[in-house]
N, C-alpha and C positions, 0 to 999 in steps of 0.2 A: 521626357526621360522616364522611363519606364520600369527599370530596376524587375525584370518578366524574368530574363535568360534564365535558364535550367544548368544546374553544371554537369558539364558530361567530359569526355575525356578529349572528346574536339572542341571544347568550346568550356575549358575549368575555369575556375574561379583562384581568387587569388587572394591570401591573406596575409596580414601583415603584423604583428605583433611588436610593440617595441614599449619595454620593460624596464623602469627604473630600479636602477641597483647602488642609490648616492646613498651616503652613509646614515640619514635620517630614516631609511629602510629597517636597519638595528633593531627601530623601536618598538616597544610592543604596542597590540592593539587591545583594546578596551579586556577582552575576553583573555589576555594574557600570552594569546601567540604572536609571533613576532611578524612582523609587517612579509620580512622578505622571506621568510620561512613559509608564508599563505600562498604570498604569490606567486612562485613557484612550482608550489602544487596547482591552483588553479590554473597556471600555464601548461605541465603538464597532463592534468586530466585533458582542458581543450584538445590536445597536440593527439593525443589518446580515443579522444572520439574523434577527430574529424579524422583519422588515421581509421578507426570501427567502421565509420558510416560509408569509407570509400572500400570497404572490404565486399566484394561478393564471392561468396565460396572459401577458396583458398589465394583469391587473386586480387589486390590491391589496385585499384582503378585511379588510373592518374586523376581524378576531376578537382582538384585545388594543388596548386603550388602555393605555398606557405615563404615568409623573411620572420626573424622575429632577429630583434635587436635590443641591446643594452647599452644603455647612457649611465654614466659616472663613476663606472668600475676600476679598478685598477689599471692601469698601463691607458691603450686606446680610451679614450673617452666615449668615443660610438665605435659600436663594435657589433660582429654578427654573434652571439649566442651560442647557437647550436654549436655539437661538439663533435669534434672528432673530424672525419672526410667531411663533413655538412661545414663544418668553420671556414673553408675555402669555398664552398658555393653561397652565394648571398642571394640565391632561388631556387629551393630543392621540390621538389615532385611528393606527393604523397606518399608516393613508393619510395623513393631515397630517405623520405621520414621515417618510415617502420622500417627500413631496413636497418637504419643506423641512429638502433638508440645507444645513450650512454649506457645505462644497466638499468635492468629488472628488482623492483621491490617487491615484495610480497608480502599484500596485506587482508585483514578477516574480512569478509562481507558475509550478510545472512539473505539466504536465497528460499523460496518457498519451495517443501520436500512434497510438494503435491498433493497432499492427504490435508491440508489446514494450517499448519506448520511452519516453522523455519528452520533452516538449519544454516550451520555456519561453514564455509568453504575459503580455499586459500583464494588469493586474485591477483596475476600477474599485476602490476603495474609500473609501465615505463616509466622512465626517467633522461630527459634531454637537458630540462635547464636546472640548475644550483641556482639555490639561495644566496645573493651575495649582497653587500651594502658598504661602500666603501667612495671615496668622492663625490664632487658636487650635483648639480644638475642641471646640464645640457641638452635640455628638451628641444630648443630650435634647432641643434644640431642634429638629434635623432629623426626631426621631420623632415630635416633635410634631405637626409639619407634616403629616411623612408621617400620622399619625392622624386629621386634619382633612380629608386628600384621602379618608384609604380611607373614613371616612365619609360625605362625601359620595360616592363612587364605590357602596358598596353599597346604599345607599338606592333605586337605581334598578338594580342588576343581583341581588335577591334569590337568585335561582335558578343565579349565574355560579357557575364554580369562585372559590375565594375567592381574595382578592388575596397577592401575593408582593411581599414587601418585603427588597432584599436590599442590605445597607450594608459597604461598603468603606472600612476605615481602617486606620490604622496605628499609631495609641496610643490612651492614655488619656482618654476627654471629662475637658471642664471639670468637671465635677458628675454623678461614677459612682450616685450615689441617686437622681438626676434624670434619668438618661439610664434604671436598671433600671425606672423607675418607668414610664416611658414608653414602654417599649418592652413590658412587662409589659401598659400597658391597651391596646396595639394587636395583641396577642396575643389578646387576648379579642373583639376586634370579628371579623366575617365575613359569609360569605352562609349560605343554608341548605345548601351544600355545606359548610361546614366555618371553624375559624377563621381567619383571617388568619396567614399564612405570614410569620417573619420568619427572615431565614439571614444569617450575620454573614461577610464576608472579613477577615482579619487577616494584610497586606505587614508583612515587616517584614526591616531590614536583620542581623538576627541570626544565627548559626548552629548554634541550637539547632532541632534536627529538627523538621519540618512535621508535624502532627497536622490529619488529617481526617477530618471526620463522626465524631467523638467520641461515646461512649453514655455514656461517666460520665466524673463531672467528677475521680475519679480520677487517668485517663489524662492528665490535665493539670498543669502545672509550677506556675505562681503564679497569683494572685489575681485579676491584668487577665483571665487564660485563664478563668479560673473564671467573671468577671464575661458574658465575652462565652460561654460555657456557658448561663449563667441565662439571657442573653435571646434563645437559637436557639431556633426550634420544633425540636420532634421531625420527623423525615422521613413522611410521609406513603407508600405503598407505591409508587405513582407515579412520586418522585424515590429511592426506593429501587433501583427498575428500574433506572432511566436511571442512577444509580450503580454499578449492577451492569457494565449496557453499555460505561460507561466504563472497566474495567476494576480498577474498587475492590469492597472485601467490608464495607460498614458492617452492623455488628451490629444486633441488634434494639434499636429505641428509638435510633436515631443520630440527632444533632441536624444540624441545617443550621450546619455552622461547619467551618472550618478556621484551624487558628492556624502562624503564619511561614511562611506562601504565598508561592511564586514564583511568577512570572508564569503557568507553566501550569498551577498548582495553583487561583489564581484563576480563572482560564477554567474548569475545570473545575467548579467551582461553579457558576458564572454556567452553563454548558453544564444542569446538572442543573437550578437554578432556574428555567430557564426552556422548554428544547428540551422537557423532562417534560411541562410545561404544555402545547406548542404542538405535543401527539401528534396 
């Protein structure tokens, strides 16, 4: 298994998001922002670059079809996300991404004015998914889900680089046998590039030190850690690199996980699950 393929627009890649929104999301995180307030934005930024990186010129280059889902929000318990026309497709194109965002923020960023300097300028930024937290959490269900897309998705990209499934939460699912179980058989599915990538984020409002890209389950504190351990894949060399560039040392055999994430520790994941892919 090789985890090589390039993404291009005969042969994209496919990602998969799926985002806890149970009501322990509310809570804030150490730093005082609120759990589902962060992640939201770090969903958005993601959704924002890999929307950038598939830009040449003026023309948006299919090369990743994107699902991003939420588990234990109001009404459906799993449910697609995305807004608006993208809510009836449960696999949109990179292109169907930037065409249909919810709405435009705008916010300061400081850019260097050439001569030494900074200067401060407006910066569009989209906006696809809301912050919500409301019901429990049905994480087996969501992998479910996610397993019924990446199946059908590889059925017709045998030859992609294999799909990345990467799930943000903050506790415990409803049913931890049901969720290993599930996450386990979407682990085994893939392309002939390799199998199905899943990387786990874990916010949480604690302040027991952050552990990222873990290689034994060891290095980890209790049980839930352990649980979200069993259902990370192992890092492919790939998201090893782009781990490196980021300025982390994950040992050999480092799973895609990090546990008691802040906000930039999340990005950073999301950074490695996906910029990696969208070399």
């Amino acid at each position: 298994m090789s985890y090589r393929e390039s993404l291009s627009t005969s042969h994209p890649g496919y990602l998969l998001l799926l985002i806890d929104q149970s009501a322990s999301m509310a809570d804030p995180l150490p730093n005082g922002d609120v759990k589902a307030i962060e992640c939201a934005k770090a969903v958005n930024r993601v959704l924002r670059e890999i929307g950038l990186a598939c830009t040449v010129g003026e023309e948006v280059k299919n090369r990743c079809d994107i699902s991003v889902i939420s588990y234990g929000s109001e009404g459906k318990a799993v449910k697609n996300a995305l807004p608006g026309p993208l809510s009836s497709k449960p696999i949109v194109t990179t292109q169907e991404l930037v065409n249909n965002v919810k709405r435009i923020e705008t916010a300061k960023r400081k850019v260097s004015d050439g001569a030494g300097g900074l200067v401060e300028i407006n910066d569009d930024f989209p906006i696809w998914i809301e912050p919500t937290a409301l019901g429990s959490t049905p994480m087996g269900m969501a992998f479910q889900s996610a397993s019924k897309l990446v199946e059908i998705w590889t059925e017709n990209h045998r030859s992609s680089f294999p799909p990345i499934v990467i799930n943000i939460t903050d506790g415990e699912p409803n049913d931890i046998q049901t969720t290993k179980i599930s996450a386990h058989d979407l682990m085994k599915s893939g392309t002939d590039d390799g199998q199905t990538l899943v990387l786990n984020i874990h916010i949480s409002n604690s302040k027991f030190y952050r552990i990222e890209l873990p290689s034994n389950m060891e290095e980890l504190p209790d049980n839930y850690s352990h649980f979200l351990f069993d259902i990370s894949s192992k890092l492919p060399s790939v998201m090893i690199e782009r781990a490196h560039a980021l300025g982390l040392n994950p040992k050999p055999l480092a799973r895609g996980m990090v546990y008691n994430a802040d906000a930039e520790a999340m990005i950073r994941l999301l950074d490695i699950g996906t910029r990696a892919n969208l070399r």
